[in-house]
N, CA, C and O of each residue as an XYZ file, in Angstrom:
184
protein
N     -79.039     33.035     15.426
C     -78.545     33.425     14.126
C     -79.660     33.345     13.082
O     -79.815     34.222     12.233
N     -80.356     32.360     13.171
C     -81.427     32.430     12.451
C     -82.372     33.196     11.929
O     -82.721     33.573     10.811
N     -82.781     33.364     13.336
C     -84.031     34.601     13.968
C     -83.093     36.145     12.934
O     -83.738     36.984     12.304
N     -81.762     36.140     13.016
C     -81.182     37.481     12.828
C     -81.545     37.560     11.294
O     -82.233     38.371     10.675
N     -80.875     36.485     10.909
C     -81.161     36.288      9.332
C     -82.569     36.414      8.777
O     -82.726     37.353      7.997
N     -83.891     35.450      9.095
C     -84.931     36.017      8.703
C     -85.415     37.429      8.980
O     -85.934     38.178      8.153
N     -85.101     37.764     10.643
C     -85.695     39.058     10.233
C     -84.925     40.764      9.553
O     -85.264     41.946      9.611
N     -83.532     39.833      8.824
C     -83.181     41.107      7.824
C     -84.472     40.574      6.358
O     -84.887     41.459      5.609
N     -84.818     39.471      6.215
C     -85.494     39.646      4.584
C     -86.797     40.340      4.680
O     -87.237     40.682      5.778
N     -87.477     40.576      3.500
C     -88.223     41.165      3.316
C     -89.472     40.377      2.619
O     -89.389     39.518      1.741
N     -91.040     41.063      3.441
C     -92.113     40.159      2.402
C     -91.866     39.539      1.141
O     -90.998     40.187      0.556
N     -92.219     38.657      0.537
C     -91.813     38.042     -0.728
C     -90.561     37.159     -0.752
O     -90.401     36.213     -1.524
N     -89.764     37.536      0.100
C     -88.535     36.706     -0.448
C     -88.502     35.457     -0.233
O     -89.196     35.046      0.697
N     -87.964     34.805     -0.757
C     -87.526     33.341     -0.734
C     -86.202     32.724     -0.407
O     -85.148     32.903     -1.017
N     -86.487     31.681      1.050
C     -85.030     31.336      1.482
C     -85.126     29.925      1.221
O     -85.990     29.378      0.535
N     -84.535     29.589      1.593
C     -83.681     28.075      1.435
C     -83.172     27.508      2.653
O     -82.079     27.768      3.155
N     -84.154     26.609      3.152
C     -83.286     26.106      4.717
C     -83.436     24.372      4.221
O     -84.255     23.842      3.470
N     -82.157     23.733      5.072
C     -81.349     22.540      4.838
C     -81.471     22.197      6.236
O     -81.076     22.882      7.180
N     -82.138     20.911      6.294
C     -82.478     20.684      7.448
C     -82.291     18.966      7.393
O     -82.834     18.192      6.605
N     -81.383     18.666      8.446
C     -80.537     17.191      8.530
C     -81.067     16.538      9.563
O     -81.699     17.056     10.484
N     -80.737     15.037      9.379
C     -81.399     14.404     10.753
C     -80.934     12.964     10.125
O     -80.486     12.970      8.978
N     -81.024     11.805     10.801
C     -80.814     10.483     10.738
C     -81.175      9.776      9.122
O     -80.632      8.865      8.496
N     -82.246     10.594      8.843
C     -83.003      9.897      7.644
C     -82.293     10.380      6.258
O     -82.161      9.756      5.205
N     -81.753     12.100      6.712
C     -81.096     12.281      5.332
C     -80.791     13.771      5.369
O     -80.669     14.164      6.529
N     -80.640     14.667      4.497
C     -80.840     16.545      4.499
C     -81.637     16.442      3.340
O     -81.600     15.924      2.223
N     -82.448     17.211      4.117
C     -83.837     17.473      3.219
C     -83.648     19.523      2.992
O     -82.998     20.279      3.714
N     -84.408     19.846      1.860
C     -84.276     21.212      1.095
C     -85.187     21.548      1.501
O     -85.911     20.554      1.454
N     -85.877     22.551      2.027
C     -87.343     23.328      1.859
C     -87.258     24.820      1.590
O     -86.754     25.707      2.280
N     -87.836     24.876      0.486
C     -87.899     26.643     -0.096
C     -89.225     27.712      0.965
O     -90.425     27.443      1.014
N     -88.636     28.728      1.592
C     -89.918     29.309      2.167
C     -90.083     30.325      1.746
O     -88.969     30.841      1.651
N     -91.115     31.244      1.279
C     -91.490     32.798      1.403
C     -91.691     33.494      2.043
O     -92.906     33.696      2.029
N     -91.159     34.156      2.778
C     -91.413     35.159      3.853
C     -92.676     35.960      3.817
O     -93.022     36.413      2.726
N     -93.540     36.232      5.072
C     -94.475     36.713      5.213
C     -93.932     37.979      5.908
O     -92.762     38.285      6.136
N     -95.152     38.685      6.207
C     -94.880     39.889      7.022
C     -95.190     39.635      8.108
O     -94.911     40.563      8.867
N     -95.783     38.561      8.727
C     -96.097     38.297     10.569
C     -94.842     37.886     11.054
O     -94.162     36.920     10.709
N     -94.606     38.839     11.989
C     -93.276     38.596     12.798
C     -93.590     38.322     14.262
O     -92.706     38.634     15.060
N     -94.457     37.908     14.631
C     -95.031     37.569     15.643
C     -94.351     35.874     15.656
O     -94.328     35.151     14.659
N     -93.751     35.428     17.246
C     -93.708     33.725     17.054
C     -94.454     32.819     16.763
O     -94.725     32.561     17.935
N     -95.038     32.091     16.205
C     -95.977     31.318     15.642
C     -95.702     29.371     15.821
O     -96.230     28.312     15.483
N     -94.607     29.855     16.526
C     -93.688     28.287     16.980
C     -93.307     27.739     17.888
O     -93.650     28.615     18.683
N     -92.873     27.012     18.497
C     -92.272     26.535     19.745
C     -91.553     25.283     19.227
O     -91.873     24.416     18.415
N     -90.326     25.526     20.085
C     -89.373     24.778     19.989
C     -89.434     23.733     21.353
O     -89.718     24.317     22.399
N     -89.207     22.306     21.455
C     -89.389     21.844     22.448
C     -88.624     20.867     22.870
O     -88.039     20.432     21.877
N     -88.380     20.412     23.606
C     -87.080     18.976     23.556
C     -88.076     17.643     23.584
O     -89.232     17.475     23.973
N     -87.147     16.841     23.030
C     -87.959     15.337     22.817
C     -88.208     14.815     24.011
O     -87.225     14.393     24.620
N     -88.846     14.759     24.320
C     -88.833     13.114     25.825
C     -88.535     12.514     25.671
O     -88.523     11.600     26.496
């Protein structure tokens, strides 16, 4: 769902992801680039 959502926005825009965990929900504002290439990996904890 994610993946679907970023890649409808467009260069420039600015999202808003809410990201939770033990310590608290933390805010981070991002700007979208135009590299749509993966640049990430997702991995499980050991």
């Amino acid at each position: 769902m994610l993946k679907e959502l970023l890649a409808a926005g467009k260069s420039g825009d600015k999202v808003r992801l809410f990201i939770a965990n033990r310590s608290g929900l933390y805010e981070i504002e991002a700007i979208l680039n135009q590299k749509s290439e993966k640049s990430f990996q997702i991995t499980p904890k050991q």
